[in-house]
C-alpha positions as CSV (number, residue, x, y, z in Angstrom):
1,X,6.8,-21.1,0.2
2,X,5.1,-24.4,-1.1
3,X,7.6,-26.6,-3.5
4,X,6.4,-26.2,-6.9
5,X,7.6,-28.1,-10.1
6,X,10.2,-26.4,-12.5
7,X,8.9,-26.0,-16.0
8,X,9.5,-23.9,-18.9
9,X,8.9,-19.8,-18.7
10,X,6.4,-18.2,-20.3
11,X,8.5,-17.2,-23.7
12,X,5.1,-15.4,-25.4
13,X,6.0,-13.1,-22.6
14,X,9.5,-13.2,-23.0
15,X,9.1,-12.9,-26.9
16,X,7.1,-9.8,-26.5
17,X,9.0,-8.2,-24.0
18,X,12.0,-8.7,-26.6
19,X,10.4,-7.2,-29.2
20,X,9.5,-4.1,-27.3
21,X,13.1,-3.3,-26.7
22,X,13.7,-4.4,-30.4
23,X,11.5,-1.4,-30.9
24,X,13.5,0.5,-28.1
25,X,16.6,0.4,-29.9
26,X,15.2,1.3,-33.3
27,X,13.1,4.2,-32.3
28,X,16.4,5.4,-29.9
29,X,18.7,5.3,-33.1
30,X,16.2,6.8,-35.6
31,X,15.7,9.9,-33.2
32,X,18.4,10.4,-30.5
33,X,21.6,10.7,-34.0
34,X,20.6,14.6,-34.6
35,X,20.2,15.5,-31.1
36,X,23.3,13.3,-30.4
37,X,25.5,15.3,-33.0
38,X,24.0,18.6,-31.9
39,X,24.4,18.2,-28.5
40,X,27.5,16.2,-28.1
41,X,29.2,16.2,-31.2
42,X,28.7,12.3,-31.3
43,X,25.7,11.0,-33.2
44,X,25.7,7.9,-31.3
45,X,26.0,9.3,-27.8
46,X,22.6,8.9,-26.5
47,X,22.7,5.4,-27.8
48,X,26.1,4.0,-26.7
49,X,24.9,5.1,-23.3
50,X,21.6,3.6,-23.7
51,X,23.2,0.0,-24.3
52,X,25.7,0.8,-21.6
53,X,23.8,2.0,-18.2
54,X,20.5,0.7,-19.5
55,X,19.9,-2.4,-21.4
56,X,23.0,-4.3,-21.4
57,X,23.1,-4.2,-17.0
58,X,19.3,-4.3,-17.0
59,X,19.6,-7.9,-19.3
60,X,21.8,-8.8,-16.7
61,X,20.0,-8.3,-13.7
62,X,17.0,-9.6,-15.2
63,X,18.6,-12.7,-16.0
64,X,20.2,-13.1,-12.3
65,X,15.9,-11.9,-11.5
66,X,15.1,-15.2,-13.3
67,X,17.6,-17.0,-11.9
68,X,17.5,-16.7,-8.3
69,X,14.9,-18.6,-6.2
70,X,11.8,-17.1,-5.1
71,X,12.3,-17.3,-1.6
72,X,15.2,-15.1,-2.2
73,X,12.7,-12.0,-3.0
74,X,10.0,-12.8,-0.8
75,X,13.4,-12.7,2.4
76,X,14.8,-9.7,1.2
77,X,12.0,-7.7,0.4
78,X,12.0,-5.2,3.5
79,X,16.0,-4.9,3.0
80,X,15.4,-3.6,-0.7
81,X,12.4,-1.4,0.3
82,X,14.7,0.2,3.1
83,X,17.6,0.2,1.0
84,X,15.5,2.0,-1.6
85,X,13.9,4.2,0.9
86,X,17.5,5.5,2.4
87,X,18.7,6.5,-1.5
88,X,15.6,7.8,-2.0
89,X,16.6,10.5,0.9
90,X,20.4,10.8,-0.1
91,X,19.6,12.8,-3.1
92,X,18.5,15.5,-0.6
93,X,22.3,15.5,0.1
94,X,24.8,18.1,-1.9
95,X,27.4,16.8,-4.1
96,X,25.6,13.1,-3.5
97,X,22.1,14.4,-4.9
98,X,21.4,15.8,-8.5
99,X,19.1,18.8,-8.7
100,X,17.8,19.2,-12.4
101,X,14.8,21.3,-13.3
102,X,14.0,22.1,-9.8
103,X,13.8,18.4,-8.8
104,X,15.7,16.5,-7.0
105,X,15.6,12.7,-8.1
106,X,18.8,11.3,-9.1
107,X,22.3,10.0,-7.6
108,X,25.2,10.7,-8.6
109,X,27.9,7.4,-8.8
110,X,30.6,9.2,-10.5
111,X,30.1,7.6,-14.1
112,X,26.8,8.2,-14.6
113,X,23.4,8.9,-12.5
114,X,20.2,7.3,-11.5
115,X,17.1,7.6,-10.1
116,X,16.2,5.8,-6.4
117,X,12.7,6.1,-7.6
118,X,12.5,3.4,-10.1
119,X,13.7,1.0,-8.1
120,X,11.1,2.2,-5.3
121,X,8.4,1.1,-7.3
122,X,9.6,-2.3,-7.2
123,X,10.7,-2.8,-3.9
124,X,7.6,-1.5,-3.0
125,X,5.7,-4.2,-4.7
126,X,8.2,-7.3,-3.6
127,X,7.6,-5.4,0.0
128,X,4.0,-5.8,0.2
129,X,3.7,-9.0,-2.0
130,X,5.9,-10.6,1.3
131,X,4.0,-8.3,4.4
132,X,0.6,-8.2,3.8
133,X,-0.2,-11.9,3.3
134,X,0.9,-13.3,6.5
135,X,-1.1,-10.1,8.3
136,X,-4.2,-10.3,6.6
137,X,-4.9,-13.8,8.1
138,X,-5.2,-12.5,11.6
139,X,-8.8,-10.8,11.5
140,X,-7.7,-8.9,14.7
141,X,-4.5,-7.3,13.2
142,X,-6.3,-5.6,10.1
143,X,-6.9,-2.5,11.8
144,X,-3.1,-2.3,13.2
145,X,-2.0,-3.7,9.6
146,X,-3.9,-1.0,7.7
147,X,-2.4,2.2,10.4
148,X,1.0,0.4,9.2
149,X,0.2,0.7,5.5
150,X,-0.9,4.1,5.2
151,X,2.3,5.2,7.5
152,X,4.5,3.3,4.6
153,X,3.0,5.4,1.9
154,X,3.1,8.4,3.8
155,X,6.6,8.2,4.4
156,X,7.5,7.2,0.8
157,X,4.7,9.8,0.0
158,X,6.7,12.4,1.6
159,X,10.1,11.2,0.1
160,X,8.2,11.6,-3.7
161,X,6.5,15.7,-2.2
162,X,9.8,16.7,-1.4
163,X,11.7,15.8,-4.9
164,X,9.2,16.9,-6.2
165,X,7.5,13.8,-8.2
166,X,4.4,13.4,-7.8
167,X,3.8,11.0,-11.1
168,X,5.5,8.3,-9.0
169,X,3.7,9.2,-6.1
170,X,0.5,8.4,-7.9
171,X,1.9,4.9,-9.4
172,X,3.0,3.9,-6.2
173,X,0.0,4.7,-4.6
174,X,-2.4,2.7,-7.4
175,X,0.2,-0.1,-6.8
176,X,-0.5,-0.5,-2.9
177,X,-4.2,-0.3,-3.3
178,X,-4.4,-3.2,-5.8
179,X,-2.4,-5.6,-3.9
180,X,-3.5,-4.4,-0.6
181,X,-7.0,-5.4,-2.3
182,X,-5.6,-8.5,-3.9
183,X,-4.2,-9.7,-0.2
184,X,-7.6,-9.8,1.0
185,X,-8.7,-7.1,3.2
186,X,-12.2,-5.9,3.6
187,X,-13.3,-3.2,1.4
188,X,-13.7,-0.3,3.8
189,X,-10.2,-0.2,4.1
190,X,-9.4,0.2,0.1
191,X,-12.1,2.7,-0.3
192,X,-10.6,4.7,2.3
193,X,-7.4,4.4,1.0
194,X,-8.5,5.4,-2.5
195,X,-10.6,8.5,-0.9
196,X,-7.8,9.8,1.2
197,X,-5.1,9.0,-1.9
198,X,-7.1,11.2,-4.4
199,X,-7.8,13.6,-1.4
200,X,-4.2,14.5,-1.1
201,X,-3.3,14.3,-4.6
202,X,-6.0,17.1,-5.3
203,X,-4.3,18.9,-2.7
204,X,-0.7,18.7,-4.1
205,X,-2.2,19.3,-7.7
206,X,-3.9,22.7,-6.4
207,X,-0.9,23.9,-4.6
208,X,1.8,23.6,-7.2
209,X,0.6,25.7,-9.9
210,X,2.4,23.9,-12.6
211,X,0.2,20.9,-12.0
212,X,-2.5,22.6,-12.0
213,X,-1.7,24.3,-15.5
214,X,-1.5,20.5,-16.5
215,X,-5.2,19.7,-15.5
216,X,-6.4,22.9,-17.1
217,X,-4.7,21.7,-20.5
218,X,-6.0,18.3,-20.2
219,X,-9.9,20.0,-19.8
220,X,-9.0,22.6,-22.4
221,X,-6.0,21.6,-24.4
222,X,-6.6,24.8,-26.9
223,X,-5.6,27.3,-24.3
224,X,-2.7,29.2,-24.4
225,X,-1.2,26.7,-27.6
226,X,2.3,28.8,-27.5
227,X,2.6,27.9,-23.9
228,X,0.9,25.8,-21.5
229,X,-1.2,23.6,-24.3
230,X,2.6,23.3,-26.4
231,X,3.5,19.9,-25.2
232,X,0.2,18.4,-26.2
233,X,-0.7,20.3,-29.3
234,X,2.6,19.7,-30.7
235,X,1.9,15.7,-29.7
236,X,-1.3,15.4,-31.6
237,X,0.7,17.2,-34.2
238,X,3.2,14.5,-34.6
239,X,1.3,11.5,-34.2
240,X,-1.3,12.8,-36.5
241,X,1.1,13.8,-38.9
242,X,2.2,10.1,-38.9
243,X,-0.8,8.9,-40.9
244,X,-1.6,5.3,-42.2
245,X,2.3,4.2,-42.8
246,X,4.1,6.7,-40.8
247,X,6.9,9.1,-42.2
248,X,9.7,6.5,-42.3
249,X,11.5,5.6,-39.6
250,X,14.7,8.6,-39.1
251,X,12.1,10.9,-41.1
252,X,10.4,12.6,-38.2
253,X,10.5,16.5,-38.2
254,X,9.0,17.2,-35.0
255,X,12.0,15.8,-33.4
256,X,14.4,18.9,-34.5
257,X,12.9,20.9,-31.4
258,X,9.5,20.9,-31.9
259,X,8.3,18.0,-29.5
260,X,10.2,18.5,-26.0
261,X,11.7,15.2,-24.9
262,X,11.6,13.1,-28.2
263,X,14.0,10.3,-26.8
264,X,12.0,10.3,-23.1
265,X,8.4,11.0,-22.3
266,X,7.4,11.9,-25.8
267,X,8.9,9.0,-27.4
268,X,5.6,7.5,-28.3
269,X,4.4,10.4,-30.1
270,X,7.9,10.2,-32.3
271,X,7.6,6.4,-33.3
272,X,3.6,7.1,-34.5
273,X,5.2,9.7,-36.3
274,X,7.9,7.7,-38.5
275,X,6.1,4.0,-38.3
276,X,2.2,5.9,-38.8
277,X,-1.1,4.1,-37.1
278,X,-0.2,0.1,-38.0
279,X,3.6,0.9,-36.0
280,X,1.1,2.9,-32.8
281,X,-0.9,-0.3,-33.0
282,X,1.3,-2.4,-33.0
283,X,3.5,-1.4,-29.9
284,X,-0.2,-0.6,-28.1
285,X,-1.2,-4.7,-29.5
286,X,2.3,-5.8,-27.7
287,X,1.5,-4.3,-23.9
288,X,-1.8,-5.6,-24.4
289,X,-0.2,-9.0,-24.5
290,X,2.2,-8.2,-22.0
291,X,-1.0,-8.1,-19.8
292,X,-2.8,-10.8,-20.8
293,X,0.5,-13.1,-20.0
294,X,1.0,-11.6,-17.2
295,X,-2.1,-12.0,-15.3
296,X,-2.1,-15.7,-16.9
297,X,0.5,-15.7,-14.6
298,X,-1.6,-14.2,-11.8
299,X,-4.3,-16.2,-12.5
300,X,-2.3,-19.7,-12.2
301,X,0.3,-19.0,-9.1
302,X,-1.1,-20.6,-5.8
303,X,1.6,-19.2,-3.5
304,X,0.1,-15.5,-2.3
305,X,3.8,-13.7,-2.6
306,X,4.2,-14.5,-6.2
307,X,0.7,-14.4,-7.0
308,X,1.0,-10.3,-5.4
309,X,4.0,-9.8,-6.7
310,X,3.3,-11.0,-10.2
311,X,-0.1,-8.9,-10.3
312,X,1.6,-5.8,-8.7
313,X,4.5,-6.2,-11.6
314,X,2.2,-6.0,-14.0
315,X,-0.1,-3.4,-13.0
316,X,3.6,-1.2,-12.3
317,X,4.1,-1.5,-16.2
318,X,1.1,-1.4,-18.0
319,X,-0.3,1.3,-16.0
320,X,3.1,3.3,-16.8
321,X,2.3,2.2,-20.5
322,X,-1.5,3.0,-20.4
323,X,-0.2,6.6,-18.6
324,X,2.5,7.8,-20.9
325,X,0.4,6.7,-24.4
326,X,-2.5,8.2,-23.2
327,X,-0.9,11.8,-22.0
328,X,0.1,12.0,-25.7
329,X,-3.2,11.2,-27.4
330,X,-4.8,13.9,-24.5
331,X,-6.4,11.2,-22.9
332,X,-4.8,11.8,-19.6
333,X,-2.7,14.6,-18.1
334,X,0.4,15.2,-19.4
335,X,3.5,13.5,-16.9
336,X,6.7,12.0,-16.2
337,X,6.3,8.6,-16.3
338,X,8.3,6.9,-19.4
339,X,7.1,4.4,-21.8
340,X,8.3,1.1,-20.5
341,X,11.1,-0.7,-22.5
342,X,11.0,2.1,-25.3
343,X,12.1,5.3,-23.5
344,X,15.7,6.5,-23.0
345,X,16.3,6.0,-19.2
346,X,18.6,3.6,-17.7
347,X,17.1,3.4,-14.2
348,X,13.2,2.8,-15.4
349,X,15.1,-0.1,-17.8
350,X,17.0,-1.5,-15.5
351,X,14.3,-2.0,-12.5
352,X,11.3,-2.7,-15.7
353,X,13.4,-5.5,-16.8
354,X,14.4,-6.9,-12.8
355,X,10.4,-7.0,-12.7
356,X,10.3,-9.0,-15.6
357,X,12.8,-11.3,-14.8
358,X,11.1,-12.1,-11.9
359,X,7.8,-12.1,-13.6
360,X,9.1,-15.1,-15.7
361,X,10.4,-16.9,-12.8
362,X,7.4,-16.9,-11.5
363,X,6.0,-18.4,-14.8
364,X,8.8,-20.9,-14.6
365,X,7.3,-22.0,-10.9
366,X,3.9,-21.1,-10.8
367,X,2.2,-21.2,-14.1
C-alpha cells in the first residue's frame, strides 16, 4: 500500500453519520417506553440495551476502525471473512445457536446475542477489496479468479439458505458484483454473475411460499389486507397518517400493535409517523449525503483496496437504506434488512459503524 499523507477525516460524513444515530436514539425512546413497560416491566429496557450491546461498543470499535492502519484490514481480511464464515455455521449448533421464528441466525454469548451475518457483510467486502485486485492483473487468471468467486458466494450462499435469510443473501450478492466490477474484470463475467444471482434467487423466492406471498403483495398490495397485505397496508397507514408535521414525536398510535416490529424493520414507517414528511425527508436527505461523501471518498483514493472497500461500504449501507425505506413506501418487497443507524439491533450497529470507521480512515488517507 502506497504511503499517503495524513490529513483531516471527512467530518461532513462524520457529522451526518452523528446525526443519524441522534435520530436513532430519539425515535428508540419515543417508541420502544410502551412496549418496554408492557413487555418487561421496564420502560427503558429496550433502550438501556440499545446503548449497551449496540452503540456504546459499536462507537468503540469504530473508533479503534479509524484508528488502526489500513494495511491492518487489507492483512487480515481473509482471517475475518473465515472467522465470520465459521460463526456463521456455529449457529447450526444446539445450545450455541439461537432458533427464533424458524430461523436460525444468532449466537448466543451468555449476556446477550448476535447475529454472524452482519459482520459477514463486512468481511465480505474488506475480503474482496484485498483478493481481487492483485488477481485481476493477471489476464490469464480471470477465468480461475471468477470459478473462485462464484464458489465464495456459493458457500456463503449456502450458509444464508440454510438459516434461512435470504435478504442478506441478496445484499451480499449486490455487494460482490459491484466490486468484482469495480476491480476490473471484463463484463461477461458480471453479467453472468448477475444472470445466475437473480436465477437462483427466483428459485429460492418460488420454493418458500412465504416469499412468494411477499412478491404477490408487492404486485398486488390490496390482497388479502387482514393477512398477507397487513405489514404494508398498515405501513402506508402510518406514514400517511404522519402528514406535513408528523404526530409528535412519543404520539404514534400505530406503535401499540398495529405495525409489527416498530423498534426494527418498521422503524421508518414509525418516525414519518411522529416527525410527518419534513422528519421522512430529512433522514432520506441525510443518506443521500452519506453517499455523496462516501463516493467522494471513492472517487479520490488511488490505492485499489481502499478505493473497493470504500465503494463496497457504501453501497453495503445505502442499499440497506434504499431497501428498508422503500419496502415501507411499497416500492420494494417487504424484508429483513434494518434501517442503518436508526433500527434497534446491536449486531447491524456495531459492524455499520466498524464500516464507517474505516470509511473515515480512509478519508483521513486517501481523500
Amino acid at each position: 500500500m502506497k504511503s499517503t499523507i495524513v490529513q483531516r477525516p471527512d467530518y461532513i460524513l462524520a457529522s451526518t453519520i452523528g446525526v443519524l444515530l441522534l435520530f436513532g436514539i430519539v425515535i428508540l425512546a419515543s417508541v420502544s417506553t410502551a412496549i418496554s413497560q408492557q413487555k418487561f416491566g421496564s420502560p427503558s429496557f429496550y433502550l438501556f440495551r440499545y446503548f449497551l450491546f449496540g452503540l456504546l461498543p459499536g462507537l468503540i470499535a469504530g473508533f479503534i476502525a479509524f484508528k488502526m492502519p489500513l494495511h491492518f484490514f487489507k492483512k487480515r481480511a481473509p482471517l475475518f471473512l473465515a472467522v465470520s464464515i465459521l460463526l456463521m455455521i456455529l449457529v447450526f449448533f444446539p445450545r450455541i445457536g439461537i432458533q427464533a421464528g424458524g430461523a436460525n441466525r444468532w449466537l448466543n454469548i451468555g449476556f446477550t446475542s448476535f447475529q454472524p451475518s452482519e459482520f459477514l457483510k463486512l468481511s465480505f467486502i474488506l475480503y474482496l477489496a484485498a483478493w481481487l485486485p492483485n488477481l485481476t492483473d493477471k489476464i490469464r487468471k480471470r477465468s480461475k479468479t471468477f470459478i473462485a468467486f462464484l464458489s465464495l458466494i456459493g458457500t456463503i450462499g449456502l450458509l444464508l439458505i440454510l438459516q434461512p435469510d435470504i435478504s442478506t443473501l441478496g445484499m451480499i450478492i449486490a455487494s460482490g458484483i459491484l466490486i468484482y466490477f469495480l476491480s476490473g474484470v471484463p463484463l461477461k463475467y458480471i453479467f453472468s454473475v448477475i444472470i445466475g444471482g437473480l436465477a437462483a434467487l427466483a428459485v429460492l423466492v418460488k420454493i418458500e411460499p412465504y416469499r412468494f406471498s411477499r412478491i404477490s403483495v408487492f404486485l398486488k398490495p390490496g390482497i388479502d389486507p387482514m393477512g398477507l397485505s397487513y405489514q404494508i397496508k398498515q405501513a402506508l397507514i402510518t406514514i400517511g397518517s404522519g402528514g406535513i408535521w408528523g404526530r409528535g414525536l412519543g404520539l404514534s398510535m400505530q406503535k401499540f400493535g398495529f405495525l409489527p416490529e416498530p423498534i426494527g424493520d418498521s422503524v421508518f414507517a414509525i418516525f414519518s409517523e411522529e416527525t410527518g414528511f419534513i422528519g421522512a425527508l430529512i433522514l432520506i436527505s441525510l443518506f443521500l449525503i452519506f453517499i455523496w461523501r462516501g463516493f467522494k471518498i471513492v472517487r479520490k483514493t488511488e490505492d485499489r483496496f481502499c478505493r473497493l472497500a470504500a465503494a463496497g461500504i457504501v453501497f453495503w449501507i445505502a442499499m440497506q437504506a434504499f431497501v428498508n425505506m422503500g419496502s415501507m413506501l411499497a416500492i420494494l418487497p417487504l424484508s429483513g434488512i434494518p434501517l442503518p443507524f436508526v433500527s434497534y439491533g446491536g449486531s447491524a450497529m456495531i459492524a455499520e459503524l466498524i464500516g464507517v470507521g474505516i470509511l473515515l480512515n480512509i478519508s483521513k488517507h486517501h481523500a
